[in-house]
N, CA, C and O atoms as CSV, one atom per row, in Angstrom:
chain,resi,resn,atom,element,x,y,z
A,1,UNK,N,N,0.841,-1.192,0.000
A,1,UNK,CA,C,0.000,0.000,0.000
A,1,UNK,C,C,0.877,1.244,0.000
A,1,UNK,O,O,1.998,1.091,0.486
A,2,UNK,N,N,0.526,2.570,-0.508
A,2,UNK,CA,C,1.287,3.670,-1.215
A,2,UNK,C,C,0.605,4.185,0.158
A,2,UNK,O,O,-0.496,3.975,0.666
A,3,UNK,N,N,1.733,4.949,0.541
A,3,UNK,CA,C,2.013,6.098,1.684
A,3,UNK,C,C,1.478,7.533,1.226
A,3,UNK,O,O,1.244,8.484,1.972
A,4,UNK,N,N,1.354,7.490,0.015
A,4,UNK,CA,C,1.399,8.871,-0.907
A,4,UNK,C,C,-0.093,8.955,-1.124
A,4,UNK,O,O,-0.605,8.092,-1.836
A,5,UNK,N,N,-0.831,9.878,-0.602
A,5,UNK,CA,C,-2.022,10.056,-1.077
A,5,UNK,C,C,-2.239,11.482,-1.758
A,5,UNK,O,O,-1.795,12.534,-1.299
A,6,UNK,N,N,-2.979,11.354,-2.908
A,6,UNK,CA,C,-2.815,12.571,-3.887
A,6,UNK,C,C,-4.843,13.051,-3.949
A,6,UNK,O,O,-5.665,12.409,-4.602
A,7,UNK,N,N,-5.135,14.177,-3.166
A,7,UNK,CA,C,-6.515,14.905,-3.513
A,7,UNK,C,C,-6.903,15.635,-4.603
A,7,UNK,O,O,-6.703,16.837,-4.773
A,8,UNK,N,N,-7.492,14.838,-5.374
A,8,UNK,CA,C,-7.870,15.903,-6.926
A,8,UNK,C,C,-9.384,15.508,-6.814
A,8,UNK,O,O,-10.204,14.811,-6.219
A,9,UNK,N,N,-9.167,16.514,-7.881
A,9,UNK,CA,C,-10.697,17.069,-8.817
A,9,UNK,C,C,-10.410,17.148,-10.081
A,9,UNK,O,O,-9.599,18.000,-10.445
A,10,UNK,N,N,-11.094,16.162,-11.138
A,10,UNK,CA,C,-11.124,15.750,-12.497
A,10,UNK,C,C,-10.623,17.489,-13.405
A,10,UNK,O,O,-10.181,17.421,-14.551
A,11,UNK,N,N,-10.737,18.510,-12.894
A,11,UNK,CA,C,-11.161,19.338,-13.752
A,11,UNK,C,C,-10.142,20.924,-13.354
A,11,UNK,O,O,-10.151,22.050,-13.852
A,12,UNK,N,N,-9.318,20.268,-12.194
A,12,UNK,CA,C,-7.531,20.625,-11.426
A,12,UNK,C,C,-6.396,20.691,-12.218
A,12,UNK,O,O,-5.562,19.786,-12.174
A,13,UNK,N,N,-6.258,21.707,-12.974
A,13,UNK,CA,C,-5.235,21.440,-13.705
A,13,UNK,C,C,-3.549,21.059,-13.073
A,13,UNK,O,O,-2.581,20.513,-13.602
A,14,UNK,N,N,-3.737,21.526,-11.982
A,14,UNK,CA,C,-2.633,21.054,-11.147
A,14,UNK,C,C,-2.710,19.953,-10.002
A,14,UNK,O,O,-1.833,19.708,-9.174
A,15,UNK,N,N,-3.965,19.338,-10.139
A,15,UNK,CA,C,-3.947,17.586,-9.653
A,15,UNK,C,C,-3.607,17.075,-10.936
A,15,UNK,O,O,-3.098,15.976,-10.713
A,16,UNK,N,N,-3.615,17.257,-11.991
A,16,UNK,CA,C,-3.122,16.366,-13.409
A,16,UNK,C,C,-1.399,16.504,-13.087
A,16,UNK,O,O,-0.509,15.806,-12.603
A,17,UNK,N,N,-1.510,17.437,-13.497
A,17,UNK,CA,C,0.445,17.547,-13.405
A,17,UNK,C,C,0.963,17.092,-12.187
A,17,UNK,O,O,2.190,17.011,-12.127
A,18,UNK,N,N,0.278,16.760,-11.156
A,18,UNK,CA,C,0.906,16.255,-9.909
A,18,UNK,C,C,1.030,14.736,-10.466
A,18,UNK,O,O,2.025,14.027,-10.315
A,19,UNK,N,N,-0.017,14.412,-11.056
A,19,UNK,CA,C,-0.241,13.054,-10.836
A,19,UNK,C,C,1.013,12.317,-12.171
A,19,UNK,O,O,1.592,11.234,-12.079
A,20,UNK,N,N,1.114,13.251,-13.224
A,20,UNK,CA,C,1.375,13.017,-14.270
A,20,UNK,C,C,3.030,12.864,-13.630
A,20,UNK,O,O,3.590,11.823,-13.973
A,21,UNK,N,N,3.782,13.743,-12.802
A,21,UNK,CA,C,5.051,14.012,-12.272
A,21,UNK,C,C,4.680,12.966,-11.244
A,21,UNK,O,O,5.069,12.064,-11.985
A,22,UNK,N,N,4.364,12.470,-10.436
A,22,UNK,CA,C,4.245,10.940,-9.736
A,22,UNK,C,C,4.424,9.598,-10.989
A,22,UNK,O,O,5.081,8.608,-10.665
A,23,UNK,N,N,4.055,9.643,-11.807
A,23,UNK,CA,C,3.816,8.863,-12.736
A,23,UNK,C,C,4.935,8.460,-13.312
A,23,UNK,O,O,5.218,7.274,-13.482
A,24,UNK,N,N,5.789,9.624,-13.718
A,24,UNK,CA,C,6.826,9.745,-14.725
A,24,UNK,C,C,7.939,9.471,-13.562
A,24,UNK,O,O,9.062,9.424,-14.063
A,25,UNK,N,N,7.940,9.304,-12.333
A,25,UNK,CA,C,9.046,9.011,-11.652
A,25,UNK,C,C,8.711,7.652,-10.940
A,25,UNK,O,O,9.470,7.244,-10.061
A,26,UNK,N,N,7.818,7.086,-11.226
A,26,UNK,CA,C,7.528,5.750,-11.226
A,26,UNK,C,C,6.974,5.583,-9.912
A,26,UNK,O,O,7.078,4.479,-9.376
A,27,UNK,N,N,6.417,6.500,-9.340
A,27,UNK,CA,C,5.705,6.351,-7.899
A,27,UNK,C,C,4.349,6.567,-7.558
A,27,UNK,O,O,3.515,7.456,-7.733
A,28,UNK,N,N,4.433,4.961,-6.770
A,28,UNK,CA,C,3.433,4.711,-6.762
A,28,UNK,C,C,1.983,5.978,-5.372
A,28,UNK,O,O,2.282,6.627,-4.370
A,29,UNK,N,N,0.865,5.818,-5.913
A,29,UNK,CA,C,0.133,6.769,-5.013
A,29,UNK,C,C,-0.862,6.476,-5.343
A,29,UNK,O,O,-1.193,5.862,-6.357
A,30,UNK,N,N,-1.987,7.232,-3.812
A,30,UNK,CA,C,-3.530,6.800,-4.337
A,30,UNK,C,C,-4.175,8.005,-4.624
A,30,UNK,O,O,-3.760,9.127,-4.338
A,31,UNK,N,N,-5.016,7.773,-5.095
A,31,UNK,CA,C,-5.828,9.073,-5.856
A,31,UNK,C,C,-7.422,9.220,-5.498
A,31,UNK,O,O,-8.223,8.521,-6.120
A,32,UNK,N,N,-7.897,10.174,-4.446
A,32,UNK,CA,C,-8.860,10.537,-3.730
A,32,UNK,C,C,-9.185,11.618,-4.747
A,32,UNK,O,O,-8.423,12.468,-5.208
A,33,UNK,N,N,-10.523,11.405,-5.014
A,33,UNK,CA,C,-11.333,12.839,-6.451
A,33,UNK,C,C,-12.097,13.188,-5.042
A,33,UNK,O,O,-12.904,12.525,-4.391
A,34,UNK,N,N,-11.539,14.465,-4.828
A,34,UNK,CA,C,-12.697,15.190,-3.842
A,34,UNK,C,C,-14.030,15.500,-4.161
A,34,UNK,O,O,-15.002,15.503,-3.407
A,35,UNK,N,N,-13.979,15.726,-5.205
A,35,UNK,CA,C,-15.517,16.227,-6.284
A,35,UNK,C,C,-16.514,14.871,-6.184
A,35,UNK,O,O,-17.739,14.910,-6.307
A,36,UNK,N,N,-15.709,13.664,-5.932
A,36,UNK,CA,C,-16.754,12.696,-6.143
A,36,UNK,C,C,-17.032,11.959,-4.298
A,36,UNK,O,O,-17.944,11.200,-3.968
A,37,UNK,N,N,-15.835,12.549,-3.335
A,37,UNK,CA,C,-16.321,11.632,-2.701
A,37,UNK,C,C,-15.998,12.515,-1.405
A,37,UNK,O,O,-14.875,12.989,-1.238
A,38,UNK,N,N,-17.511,12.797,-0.095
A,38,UNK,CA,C,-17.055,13.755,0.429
A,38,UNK,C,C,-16.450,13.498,1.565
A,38,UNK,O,O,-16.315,14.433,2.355
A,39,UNK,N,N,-15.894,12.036,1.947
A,39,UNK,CA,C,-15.255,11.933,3.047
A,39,UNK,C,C,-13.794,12.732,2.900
A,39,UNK,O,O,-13.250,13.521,3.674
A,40,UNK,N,N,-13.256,12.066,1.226
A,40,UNK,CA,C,-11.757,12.421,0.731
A,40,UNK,C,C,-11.626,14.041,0.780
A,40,UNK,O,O,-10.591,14.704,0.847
A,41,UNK,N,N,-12.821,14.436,0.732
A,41,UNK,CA,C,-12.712,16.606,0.534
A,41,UNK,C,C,-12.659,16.661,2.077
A,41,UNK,O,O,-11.702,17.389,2.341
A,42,UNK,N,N,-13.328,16.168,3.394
A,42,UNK,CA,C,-13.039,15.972,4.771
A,42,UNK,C,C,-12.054,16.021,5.331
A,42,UNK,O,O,-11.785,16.767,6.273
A,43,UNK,N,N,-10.916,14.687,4.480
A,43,UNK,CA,C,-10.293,14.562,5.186
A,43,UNK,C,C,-8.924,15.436,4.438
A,43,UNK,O,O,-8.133,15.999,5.195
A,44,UNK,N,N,-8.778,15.483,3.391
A,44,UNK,CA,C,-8.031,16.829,2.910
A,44,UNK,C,C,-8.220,17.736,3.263
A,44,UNK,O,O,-7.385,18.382,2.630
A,45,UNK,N,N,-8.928,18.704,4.101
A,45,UNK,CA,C,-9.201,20.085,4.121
A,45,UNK,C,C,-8.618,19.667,5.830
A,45,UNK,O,O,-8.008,20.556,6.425
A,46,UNK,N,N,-8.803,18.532,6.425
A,46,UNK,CA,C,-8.238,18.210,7.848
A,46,UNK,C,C,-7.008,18.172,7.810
A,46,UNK,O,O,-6.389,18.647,8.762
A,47,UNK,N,N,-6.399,17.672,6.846
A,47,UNK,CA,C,-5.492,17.587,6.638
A,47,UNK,C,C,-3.901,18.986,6.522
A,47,UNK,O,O,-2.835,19.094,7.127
A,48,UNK,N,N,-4.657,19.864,5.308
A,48,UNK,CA,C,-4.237,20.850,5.008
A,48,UNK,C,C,-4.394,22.029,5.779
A,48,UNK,O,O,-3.498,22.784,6.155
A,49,UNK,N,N,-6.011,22.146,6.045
A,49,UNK,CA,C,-6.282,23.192,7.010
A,49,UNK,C,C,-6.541,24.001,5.802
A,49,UNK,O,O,-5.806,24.982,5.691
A,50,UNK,N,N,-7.478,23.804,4.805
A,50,UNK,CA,C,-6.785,24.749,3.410
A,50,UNK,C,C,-8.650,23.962,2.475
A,50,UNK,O,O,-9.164,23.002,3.050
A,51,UNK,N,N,-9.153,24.359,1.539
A,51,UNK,CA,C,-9.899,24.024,1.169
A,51,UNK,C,C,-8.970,23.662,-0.705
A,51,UNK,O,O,-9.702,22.985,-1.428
A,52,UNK,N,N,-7.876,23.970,-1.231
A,52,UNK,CA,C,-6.816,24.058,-2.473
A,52,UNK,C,C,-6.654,22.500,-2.325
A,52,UNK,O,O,-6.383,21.727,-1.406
A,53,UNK,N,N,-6.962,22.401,-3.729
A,53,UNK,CA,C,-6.273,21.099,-4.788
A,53,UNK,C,C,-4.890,21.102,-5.105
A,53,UNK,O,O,-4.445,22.205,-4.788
A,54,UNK,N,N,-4.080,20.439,-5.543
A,54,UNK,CA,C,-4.153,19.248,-4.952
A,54,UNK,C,C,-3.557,19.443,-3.384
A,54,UNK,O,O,-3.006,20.449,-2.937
A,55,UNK,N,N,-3.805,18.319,-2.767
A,55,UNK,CA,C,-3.179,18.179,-1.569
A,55,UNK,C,C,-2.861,16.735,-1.501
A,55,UNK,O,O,-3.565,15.747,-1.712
A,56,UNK,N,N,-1.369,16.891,-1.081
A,56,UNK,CA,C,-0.511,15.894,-1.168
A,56,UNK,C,C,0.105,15.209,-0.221
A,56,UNK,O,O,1.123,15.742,0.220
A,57,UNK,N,N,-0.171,14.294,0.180
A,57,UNK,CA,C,0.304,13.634,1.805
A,57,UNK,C,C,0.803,12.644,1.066
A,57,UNK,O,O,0.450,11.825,0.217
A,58,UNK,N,N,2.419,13.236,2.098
A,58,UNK,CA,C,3.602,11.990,1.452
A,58,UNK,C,C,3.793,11.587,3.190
A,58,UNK,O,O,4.215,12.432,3.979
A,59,UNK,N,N,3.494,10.478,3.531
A,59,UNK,CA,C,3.806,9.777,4.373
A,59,UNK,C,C,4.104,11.064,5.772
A,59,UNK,O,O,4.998,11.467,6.515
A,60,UNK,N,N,2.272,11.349,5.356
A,60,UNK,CA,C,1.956,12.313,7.042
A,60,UNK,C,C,2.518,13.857,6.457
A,60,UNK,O,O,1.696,14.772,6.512
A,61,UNK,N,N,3.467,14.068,6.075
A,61,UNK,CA,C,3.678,15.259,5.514
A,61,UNK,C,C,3.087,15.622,4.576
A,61,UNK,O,O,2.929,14.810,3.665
A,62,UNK,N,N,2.428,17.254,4.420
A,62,UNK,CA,C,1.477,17.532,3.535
A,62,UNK,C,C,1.897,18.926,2.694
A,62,UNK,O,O,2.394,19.977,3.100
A,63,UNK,N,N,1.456,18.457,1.241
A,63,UNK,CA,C,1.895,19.626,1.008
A,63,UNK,C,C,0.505,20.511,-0.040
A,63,UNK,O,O,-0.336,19.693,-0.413
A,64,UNK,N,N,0.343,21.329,-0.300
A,64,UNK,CA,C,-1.180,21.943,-0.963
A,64,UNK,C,C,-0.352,22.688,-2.487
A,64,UNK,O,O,0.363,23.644,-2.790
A,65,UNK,N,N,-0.779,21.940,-2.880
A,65,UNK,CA,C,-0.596,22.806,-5.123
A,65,UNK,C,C,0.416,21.496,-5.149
A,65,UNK,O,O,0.725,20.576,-4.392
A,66,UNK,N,N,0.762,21.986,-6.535
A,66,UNK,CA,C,2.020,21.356,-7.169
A,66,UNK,C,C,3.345,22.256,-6.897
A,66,UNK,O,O,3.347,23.474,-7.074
A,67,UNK,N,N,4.201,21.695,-6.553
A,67,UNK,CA,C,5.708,22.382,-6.074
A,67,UNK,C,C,6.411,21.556,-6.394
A,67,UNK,O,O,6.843,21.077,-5.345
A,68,UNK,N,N,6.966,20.884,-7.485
A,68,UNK,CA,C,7.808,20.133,-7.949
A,68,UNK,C,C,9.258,20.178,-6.774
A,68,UNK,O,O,9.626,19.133,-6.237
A,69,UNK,N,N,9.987,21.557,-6.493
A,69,UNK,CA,C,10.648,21.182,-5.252
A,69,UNK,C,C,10.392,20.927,-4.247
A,69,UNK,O,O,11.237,20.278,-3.630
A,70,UNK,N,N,8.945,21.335,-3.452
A,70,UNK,CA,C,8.922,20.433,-2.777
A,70,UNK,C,C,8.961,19.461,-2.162
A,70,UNK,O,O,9.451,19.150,-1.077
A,71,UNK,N,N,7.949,18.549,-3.537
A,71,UNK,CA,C,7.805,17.900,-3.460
A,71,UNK,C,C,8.813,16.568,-3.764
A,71,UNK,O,O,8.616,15.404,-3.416
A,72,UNK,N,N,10.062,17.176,-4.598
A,72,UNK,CA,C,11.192,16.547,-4.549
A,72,UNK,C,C,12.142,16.605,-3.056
A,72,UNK,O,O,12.999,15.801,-2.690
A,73,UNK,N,N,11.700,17.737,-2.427
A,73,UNK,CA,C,12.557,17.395,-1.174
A,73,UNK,C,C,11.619,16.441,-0.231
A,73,UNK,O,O,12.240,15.664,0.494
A,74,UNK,N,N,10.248,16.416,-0.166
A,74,UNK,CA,C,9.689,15.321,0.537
A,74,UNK,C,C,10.070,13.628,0.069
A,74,UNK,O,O,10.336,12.640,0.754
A,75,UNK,N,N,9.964,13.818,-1.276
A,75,UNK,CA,C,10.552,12.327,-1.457
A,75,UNK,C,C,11.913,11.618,-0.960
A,75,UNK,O,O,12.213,10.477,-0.608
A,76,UNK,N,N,12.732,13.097,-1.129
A,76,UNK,CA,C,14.113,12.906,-0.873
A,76,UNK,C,C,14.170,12.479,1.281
A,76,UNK,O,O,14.734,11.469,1.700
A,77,UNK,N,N,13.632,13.269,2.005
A,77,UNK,CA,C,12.996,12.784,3.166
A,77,UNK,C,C,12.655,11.483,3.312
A,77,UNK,O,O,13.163,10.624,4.033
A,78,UNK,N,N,11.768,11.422,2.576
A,78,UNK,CA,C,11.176,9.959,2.563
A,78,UNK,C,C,12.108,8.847,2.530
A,78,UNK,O,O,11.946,7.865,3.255
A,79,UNK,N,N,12.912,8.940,1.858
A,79,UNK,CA,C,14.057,7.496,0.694
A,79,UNK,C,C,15.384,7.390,2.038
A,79,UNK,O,O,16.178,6.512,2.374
A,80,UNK,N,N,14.987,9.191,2.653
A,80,UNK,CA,C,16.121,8.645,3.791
A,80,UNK,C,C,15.771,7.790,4.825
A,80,UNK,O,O,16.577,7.059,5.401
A,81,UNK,N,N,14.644,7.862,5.060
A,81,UNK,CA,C,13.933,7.003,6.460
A,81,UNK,C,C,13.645,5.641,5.729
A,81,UNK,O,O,13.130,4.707,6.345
């Protein structure tokens, strides 16, 4: 099971490119559509504290949009533990 949970909405242009940059680096993640399901918009907005797509929980750490460095330094976090 993937540590990485990714919050989109079909129609997010920056839940696509998140997902598309997870993809292309071969990592694996699950994909919660807030638009379709309202526990996943619940527990993202609990999460973030933030009502913004995407929101990205890499193993408890969260991050809100696409930030390619970020989100490269969370992975890089991650690979050390």
């Amino acid at each position: 099971m993937s540590n990485i949970t990714i919050y989109t909405s079909p129609t997010c242009g920056f839940c696509h490119m998140a997902k598309e940059y997870f993809k292309a680096k071969k990592i694996e993640f699950v994909e919660k559509d807030v638009s379709q399901d309202a526990a996943a918009l619940e527990e993202a907005v609990a999460k973030s504290g933030q009502m913004g797509i995407p929101v990205i929980d890499i193993d408890g750490t969260i991050t809100v949009g696409f930030n390619r460095v970020e989100i490269d330094a969370m992975l890089a976090k991650r690979a050390e533990g």
